[in-house]
N, CA and C atoms as a LAMMPS dump frame, in Angstrom:
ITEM: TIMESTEP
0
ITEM: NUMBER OF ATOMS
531
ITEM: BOX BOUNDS ff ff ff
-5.0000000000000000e+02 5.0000000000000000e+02
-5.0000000000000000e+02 5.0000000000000000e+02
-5.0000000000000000e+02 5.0000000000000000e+02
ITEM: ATOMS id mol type element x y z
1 1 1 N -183.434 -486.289 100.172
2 1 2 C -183.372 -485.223 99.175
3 1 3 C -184.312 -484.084 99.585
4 2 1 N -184.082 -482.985 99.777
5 2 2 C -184.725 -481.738 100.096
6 2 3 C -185.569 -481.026 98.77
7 3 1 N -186.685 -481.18 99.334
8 3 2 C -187.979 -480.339 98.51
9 3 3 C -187.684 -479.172 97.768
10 4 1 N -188.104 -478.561 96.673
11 4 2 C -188.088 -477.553 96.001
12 4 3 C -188.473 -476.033 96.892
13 5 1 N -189.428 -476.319 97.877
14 5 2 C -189.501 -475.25 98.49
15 5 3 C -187.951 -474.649 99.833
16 6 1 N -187.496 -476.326 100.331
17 6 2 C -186.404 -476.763 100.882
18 6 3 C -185.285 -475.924 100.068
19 7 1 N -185.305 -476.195 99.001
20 7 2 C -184.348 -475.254 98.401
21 7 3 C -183.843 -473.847 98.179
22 8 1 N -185.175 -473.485 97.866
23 8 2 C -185.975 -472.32 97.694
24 8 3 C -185.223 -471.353 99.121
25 9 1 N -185.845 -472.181 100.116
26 9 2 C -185.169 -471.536 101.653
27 9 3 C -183.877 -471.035 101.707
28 10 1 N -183.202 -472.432 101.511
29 10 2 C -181.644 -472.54 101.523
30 10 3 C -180.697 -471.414 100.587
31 11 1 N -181.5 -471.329 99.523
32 11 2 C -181.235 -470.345 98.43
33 11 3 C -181.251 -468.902 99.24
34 12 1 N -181.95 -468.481 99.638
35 12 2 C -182.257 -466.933 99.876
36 12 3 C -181.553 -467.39 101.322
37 13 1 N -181.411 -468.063 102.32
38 13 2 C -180.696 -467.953 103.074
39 13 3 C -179.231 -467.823 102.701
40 14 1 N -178.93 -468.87 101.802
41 14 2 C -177.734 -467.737 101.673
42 14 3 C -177.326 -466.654 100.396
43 15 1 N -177.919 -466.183 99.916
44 15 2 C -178.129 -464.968 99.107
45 15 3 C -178.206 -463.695 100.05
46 16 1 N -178.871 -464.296 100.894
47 16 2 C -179.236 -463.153 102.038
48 16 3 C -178.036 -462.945 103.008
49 17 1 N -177.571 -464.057 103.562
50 17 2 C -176.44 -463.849 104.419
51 17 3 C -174.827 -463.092 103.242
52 18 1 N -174.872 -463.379 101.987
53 18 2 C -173.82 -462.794 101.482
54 18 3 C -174.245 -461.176 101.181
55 19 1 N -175.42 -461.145 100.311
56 19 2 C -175.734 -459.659 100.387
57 19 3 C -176.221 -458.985 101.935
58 20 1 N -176.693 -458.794 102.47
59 20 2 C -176.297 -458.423 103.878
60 20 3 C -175.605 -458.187 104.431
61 21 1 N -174.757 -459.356 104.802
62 21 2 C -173.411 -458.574 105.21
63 21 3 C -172.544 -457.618 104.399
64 22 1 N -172.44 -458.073 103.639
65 22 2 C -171.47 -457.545 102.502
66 22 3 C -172.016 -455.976 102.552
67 23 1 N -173.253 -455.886 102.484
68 23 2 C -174.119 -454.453 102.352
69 23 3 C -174.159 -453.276 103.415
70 24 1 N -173.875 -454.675 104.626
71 24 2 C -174.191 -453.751 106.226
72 24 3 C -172.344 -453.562 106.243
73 25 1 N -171.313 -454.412 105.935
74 25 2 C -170.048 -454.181 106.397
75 25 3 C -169.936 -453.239 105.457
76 26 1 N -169.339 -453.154 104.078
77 26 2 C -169.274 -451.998 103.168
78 26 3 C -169.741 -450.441 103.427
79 27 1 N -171.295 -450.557 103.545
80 27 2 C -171.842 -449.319 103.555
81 27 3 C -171.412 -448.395 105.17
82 28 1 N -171.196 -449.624 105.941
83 28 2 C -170.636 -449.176 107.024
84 28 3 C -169.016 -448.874 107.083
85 29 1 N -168.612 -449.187 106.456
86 29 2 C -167.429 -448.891 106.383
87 29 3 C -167.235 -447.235 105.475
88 30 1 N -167.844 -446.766 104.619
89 30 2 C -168.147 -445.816 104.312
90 30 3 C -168.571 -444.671 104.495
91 31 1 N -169.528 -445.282 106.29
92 31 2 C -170.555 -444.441 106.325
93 31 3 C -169.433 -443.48 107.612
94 32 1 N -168.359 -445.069 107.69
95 32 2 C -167.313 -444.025 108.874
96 32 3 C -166.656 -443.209 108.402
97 33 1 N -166.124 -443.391 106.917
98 33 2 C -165.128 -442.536 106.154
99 33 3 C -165.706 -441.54 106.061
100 34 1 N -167.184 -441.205 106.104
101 34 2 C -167.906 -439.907 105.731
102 34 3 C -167.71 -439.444 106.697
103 35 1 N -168.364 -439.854 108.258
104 35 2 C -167.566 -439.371 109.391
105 35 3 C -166.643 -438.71 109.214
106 36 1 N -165.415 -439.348 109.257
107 36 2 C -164.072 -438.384 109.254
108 36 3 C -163.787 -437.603 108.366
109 37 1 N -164.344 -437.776 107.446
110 37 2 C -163.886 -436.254 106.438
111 37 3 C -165.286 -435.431 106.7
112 38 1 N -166.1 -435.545 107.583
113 38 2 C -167.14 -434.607 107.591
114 38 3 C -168.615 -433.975 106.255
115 39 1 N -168.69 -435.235 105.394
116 39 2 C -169.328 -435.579 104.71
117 39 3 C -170.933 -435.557 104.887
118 40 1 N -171.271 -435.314 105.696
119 40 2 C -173.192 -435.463 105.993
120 40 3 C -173.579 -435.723 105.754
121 41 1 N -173.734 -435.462 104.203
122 41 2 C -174.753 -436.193 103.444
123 41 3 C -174.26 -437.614 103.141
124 42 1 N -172.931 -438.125 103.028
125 42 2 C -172.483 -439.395 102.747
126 42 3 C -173.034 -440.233 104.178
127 43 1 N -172.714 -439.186 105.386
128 43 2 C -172.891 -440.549 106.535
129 43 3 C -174.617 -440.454 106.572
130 44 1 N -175.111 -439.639 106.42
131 44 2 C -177.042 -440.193 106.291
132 44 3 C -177.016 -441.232 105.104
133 45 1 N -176.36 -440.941 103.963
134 45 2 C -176.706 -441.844 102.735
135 45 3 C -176.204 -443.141 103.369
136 46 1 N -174.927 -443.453 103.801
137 46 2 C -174.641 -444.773 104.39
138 46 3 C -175.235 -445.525 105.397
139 47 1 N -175.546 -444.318 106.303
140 47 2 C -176.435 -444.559 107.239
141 47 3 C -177.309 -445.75 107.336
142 48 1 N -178.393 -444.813 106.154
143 48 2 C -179.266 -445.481 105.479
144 48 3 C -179.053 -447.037 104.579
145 49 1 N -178.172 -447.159 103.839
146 49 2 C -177.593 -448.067 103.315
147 49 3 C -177.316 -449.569 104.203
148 50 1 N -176.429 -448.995 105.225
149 50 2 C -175.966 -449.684 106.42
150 50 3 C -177.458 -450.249 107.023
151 51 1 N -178.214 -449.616 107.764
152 51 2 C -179.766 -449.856 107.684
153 51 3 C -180.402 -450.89 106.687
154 52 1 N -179.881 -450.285 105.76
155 52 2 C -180.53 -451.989 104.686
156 52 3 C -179.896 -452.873 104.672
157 53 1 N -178.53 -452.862 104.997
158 53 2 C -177.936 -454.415 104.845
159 53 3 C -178.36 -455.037 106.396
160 54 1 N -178.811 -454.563 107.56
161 54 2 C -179.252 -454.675 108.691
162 54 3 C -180.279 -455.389 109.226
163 55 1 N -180.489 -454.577 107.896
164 55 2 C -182.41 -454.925 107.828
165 55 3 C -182.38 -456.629 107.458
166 56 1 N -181.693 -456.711 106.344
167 56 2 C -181.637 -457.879 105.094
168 56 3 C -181.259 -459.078 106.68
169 57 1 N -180.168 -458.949 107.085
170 57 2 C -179.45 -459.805 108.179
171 57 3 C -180.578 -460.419 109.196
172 58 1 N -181.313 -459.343 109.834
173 58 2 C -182.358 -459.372 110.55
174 58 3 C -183.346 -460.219 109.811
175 59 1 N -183.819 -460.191 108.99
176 59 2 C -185.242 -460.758 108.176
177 59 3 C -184.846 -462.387 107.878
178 60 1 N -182.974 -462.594 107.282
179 60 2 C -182.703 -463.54 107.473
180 60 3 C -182.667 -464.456 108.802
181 61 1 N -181.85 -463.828 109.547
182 61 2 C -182.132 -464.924 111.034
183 61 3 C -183.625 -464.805 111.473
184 62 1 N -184.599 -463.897 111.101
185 62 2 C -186.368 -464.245 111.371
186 62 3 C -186.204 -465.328 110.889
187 63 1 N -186.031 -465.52 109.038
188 63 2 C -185.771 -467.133 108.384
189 63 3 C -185.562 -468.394 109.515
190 64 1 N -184.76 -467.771 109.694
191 64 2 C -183.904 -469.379 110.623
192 64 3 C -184.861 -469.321 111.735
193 65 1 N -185.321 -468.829 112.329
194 65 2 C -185.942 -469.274 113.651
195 65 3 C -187.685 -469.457 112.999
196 66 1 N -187.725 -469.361 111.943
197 66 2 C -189.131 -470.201 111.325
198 66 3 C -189.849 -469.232 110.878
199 67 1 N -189.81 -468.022 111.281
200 67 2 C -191.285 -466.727 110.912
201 67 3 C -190.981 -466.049 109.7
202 68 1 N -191.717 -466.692 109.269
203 68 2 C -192.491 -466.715 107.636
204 68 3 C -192.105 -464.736 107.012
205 69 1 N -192.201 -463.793 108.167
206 69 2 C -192.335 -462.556 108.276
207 69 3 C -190.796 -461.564 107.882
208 70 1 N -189.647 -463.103 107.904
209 70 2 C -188.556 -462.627 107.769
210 70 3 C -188.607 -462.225 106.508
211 71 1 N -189.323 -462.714 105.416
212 71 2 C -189.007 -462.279 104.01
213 71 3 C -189.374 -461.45 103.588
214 72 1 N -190.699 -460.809 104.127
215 72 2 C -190.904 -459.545 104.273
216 72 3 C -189.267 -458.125 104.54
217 73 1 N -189.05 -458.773 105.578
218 73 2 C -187.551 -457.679 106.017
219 73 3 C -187.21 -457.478 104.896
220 74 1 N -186.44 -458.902 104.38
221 74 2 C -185.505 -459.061 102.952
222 74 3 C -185.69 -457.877 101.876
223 75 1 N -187.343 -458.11 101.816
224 75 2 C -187.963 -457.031 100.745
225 75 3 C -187.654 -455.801 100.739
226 76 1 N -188.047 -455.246 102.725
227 76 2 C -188.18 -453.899 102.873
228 76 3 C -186.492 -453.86 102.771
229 77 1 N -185.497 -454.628 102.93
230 77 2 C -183.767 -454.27 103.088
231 77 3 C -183.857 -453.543 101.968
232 78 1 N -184.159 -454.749 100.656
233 78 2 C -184.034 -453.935 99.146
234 78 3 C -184.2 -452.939 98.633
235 79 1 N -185.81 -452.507 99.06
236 79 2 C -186.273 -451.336 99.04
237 79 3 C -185.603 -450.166 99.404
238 80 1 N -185.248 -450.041 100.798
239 80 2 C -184.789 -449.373 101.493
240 80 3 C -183.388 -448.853 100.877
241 81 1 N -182.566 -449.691 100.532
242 81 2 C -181.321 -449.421 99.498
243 81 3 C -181.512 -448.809 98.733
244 82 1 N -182.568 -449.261 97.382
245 82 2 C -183.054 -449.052 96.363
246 82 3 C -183.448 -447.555 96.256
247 83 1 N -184.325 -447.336 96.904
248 83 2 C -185.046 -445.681 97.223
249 83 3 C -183.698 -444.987 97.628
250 84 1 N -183.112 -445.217 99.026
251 84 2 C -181.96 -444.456 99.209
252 84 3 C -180.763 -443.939 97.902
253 85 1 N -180.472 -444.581 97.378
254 85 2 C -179.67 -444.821 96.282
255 85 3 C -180.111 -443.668 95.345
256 86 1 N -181.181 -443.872 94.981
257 86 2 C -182.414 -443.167 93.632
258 86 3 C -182.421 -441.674 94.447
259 87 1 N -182.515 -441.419 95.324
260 87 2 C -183.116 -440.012 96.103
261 87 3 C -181.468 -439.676 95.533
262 88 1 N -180.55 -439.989 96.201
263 88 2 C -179.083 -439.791 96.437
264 88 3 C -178.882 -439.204 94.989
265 89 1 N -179.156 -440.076 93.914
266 89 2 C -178.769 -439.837 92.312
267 89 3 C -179.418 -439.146 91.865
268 90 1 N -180.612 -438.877 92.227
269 90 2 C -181.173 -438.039 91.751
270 90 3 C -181.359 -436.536 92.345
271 91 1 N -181.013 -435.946 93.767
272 91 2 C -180.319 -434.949 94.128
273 91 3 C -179.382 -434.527 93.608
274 92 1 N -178.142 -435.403 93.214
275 92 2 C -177.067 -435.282 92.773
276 92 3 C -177.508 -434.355 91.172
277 93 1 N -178.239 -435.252 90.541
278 93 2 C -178.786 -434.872 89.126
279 93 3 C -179.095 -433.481 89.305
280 94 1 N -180.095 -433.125 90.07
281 94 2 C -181.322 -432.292 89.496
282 94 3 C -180.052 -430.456 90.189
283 95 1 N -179.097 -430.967 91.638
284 95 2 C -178.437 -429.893 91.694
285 95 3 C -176.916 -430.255 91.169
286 96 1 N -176.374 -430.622 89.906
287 96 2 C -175.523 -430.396 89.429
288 96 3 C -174.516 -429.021 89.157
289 97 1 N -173.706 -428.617 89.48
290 97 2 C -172.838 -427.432 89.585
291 97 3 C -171.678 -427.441 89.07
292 98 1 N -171.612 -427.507 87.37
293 98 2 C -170.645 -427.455 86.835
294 98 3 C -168.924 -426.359 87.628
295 99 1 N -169.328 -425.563 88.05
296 99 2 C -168.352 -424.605 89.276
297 99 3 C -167.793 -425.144 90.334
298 100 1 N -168.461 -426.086 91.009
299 100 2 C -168.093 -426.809 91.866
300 100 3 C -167.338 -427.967 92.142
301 101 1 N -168.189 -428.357 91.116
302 101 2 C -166.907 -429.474 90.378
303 101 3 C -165.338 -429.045 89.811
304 102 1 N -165.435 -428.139 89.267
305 102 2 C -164.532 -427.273 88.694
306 102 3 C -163.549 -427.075 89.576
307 103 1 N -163.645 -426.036 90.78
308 103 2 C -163.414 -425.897 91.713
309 103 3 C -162.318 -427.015 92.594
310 104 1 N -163.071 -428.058 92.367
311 104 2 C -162.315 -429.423 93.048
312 104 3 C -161.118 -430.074 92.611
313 105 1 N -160.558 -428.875 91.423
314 105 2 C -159.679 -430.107 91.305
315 105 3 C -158.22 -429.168 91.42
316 106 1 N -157.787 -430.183 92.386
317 106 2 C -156.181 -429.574 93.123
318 106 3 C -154.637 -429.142 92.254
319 107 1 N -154.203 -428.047 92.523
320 107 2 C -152.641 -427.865 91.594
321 107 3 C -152.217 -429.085 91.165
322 108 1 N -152.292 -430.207 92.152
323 108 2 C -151.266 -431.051 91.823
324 108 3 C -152.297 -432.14 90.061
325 109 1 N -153.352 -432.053 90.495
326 109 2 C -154.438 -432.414 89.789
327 109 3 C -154.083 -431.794 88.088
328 110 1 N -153.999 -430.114 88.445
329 110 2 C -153.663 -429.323 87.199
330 110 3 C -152.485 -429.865 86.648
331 111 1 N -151.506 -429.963 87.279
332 111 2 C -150.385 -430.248 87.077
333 111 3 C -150.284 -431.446 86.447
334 112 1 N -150.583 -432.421 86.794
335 112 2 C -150.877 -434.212 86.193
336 112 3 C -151.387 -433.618 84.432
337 113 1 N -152.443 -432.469 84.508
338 113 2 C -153.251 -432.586 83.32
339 113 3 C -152.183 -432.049 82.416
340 114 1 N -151.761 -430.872 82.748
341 114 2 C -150.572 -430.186 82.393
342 114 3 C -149.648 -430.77 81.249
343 115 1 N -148.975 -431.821 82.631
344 115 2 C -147.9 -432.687 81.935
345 115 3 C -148.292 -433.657 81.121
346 116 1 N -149.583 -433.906 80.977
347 116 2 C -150.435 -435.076 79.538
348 116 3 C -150.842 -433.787 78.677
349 117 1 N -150.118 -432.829 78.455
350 117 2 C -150.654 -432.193 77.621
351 117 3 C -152.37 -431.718 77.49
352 118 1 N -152.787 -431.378 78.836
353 118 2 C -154.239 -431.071 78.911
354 118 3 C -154.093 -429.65 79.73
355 119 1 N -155.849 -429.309 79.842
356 119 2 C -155.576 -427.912 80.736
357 119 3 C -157.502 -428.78 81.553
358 120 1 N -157.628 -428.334 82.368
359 120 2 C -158.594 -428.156 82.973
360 120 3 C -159.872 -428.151 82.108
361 121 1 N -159.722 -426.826 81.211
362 121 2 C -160.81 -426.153 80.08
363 121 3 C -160.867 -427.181 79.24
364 122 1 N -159.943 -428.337 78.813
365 122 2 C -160.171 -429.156 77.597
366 122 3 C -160.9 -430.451 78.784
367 123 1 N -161.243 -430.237 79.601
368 123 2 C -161.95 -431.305 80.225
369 123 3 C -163.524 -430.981 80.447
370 124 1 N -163.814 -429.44 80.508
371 124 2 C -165.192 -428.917 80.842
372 124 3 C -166.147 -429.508 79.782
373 125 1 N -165.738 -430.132 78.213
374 125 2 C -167.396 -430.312 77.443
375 125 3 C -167.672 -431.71 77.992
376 126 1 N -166.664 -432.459 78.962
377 126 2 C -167.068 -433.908 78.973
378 126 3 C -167.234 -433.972 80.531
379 127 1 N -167.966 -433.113 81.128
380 127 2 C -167.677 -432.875 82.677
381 127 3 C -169.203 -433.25 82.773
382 128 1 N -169.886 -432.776 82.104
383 128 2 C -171.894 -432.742 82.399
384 128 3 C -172.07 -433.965 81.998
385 129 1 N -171.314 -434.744 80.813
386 129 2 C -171.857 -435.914 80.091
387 129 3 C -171.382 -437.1 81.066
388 130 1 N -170.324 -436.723 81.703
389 130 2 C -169.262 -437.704 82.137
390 130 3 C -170.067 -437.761 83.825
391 131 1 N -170.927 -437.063 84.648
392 131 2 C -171.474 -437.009 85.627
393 131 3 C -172.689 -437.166 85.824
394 132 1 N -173.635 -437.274 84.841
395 132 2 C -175.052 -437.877 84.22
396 132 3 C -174.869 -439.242 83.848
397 133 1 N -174.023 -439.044 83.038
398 133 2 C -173.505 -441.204 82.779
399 133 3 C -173.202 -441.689 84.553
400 134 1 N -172.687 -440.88 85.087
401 134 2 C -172.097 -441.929 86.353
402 134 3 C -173.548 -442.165 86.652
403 135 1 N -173.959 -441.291 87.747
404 135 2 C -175.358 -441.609 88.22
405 135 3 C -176.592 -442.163 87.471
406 136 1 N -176.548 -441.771 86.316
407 136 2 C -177.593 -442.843 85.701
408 136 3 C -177.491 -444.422 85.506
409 137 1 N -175.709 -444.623 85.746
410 137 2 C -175.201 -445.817 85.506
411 137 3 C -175.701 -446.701 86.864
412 138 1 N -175.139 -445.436 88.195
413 138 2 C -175.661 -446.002 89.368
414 138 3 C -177.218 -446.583 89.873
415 139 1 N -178.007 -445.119 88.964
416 139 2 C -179.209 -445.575 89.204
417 139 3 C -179.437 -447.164 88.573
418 140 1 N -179.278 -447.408 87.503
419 140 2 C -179.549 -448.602 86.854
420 140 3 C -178.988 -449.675 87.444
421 141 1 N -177.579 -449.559 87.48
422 141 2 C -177.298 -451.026 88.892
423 141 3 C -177.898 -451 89.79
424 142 1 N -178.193 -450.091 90.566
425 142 2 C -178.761 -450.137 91.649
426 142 3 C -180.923 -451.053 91.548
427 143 1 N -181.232 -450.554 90.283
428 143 2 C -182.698 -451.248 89.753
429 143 3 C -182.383 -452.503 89.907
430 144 1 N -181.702 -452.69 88.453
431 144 2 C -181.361 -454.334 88.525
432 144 3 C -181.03 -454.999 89.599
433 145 1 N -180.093 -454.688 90.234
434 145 2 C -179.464 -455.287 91.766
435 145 3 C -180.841 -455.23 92.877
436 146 1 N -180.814 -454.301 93.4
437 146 2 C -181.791 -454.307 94.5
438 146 3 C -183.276 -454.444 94.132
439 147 1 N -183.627 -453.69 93.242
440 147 2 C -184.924 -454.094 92.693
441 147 3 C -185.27 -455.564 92.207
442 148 1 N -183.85 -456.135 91.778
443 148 2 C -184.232 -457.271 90.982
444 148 3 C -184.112 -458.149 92.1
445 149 1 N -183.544 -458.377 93.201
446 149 2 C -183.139 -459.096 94.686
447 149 3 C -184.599 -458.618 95.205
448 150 1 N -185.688 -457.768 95.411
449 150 2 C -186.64 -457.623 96.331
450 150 3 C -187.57 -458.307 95.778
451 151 1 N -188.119 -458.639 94.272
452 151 2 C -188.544 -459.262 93.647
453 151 3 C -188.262 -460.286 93.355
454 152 1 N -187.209 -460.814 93.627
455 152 2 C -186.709 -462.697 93.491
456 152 3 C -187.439 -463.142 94.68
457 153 1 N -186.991 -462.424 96.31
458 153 2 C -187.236 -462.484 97.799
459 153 3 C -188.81 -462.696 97.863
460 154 1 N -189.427 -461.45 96.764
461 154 2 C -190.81 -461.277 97.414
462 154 3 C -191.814 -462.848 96.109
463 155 1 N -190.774 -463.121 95.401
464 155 2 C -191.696 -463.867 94.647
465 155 3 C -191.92 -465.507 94.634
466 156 1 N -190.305 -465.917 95.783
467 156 2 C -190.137 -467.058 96.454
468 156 3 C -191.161 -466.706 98.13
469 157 1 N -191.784 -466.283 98.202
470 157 2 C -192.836 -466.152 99.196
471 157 3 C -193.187 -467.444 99.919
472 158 1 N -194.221 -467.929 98.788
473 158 2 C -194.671 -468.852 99.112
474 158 3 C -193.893 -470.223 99.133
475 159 1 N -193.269 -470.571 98.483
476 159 2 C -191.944 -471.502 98.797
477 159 3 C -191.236 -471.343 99.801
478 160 1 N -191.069 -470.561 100.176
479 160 2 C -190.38 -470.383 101.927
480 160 3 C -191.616 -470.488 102.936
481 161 1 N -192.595 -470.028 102.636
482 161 2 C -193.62 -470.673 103.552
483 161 3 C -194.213 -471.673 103.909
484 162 1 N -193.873 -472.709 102.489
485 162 2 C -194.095 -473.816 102.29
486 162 3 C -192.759 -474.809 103.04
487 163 1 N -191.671 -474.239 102.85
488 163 2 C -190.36 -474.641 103.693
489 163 3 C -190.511 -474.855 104.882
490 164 1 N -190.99 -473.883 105.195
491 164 2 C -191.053 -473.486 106.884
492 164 3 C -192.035 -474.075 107.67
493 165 1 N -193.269 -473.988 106.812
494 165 2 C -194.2 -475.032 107.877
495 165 3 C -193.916 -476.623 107.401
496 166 1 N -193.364 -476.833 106.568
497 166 2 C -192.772 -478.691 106.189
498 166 3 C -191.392 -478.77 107.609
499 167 1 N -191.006 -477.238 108.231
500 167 2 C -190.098 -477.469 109.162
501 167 3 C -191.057 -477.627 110.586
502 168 1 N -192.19 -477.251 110.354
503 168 2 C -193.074 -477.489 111.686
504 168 3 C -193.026 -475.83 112.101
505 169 1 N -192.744 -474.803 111.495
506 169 2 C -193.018 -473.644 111.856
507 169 3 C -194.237 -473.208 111.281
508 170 1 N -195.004 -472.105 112.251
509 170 2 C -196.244 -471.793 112.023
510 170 3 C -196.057 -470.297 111.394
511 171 1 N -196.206 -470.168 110.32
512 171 2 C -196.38 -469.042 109.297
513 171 3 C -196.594 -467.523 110.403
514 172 1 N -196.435 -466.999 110.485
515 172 2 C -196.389 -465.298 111.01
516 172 3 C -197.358 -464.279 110.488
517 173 1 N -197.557 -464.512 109.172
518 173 2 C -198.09 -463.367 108.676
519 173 3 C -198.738 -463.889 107.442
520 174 1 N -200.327 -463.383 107.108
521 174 2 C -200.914 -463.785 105.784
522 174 3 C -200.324 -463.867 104.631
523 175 1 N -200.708 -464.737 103.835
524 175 2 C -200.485 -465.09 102.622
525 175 3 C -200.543 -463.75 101.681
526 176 1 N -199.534 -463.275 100.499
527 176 2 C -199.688 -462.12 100.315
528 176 3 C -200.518 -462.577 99.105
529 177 1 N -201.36 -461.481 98.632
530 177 2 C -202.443 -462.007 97.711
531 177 3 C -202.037 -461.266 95.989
């Protein structure tokens, strides 16, 4: 029967191998679509993103080969998401451009609204409310999710260290205090 810290391991190993990949394939997959439509700011934001699920992958296989230092990565993956994400939403926030938005939306777009009996103008009072809810929505998944994953990672610490040297591996890096 495998130890509580044994578990502990096994747990974030694979927590880590599903968010990781999932984080590095996705965001990468995105970060190409920004590519081709010429997006910039999407392929730095994915970039970055892609980078954290990278990170997360990396810190995990540190796990497996014994150094205590991998869970550290895990942390900085989260982080790294986390901040990216928040900068992203909150750029978005602070230069909002009701015109621009406006702007974006195609004949055929008008036309759809048209034929539901709408015009464009009966969409403008719910355009500011309806684009503050998104990103604040994002920001907040994004807390809970990544914030709440860097703090599970960083608070099973010592249980994975305890794992790891019961595996005969010699710890990497001080005890965090």
């Amino acid at each position: 029967m495998a130890s509580a810290p044994e578990k502990t391991l096994r747990r974030i190993l694979l927590v880590s191998a599903i968010d990781g990949w999932s984080i590095a394939l996705f965001a990468g997959l995105c970060t190409l679509v920004s590519l081709f439509l010429g997006e910039w700011i999407g392929v730095l934001v994915g970039g970055l993103v892609t980078a954290g699920g990278v990170l997360e992958v990396r810190g995990r296989a540190a796990l497996i080969r014994g150094e205590s230092a991998g869970i550290s990565g895990l942390v900085r993956a989260q982080t790294l998401i986390l901040v990216t994400i928040w900068i992203y939403a909150l750029l978005n926030l602070i230069t909002y451009d009701e015109a621009a938005i406006m702007a974006q939306f195609t004949p055929e777009l008008r036309s759809a609204l048209s034929q539901a009996g709408m015009s464009v103008e009966d969409l403008r009072p719910m355009m500011k409310p309806a684009f503050f809810g998104f990103y604040l929505v994002v920001m907040g998944v994004t807390l809970l999710f990544q914030g709440g994953l860097a703090l599970y990672y960083r608070s099973r610490r010592p249980a994975v260290a305890a794992a790891l040297e019961a595996r005969g591996a010699a710890p990497s890096e001080p005890p965090a205090a």
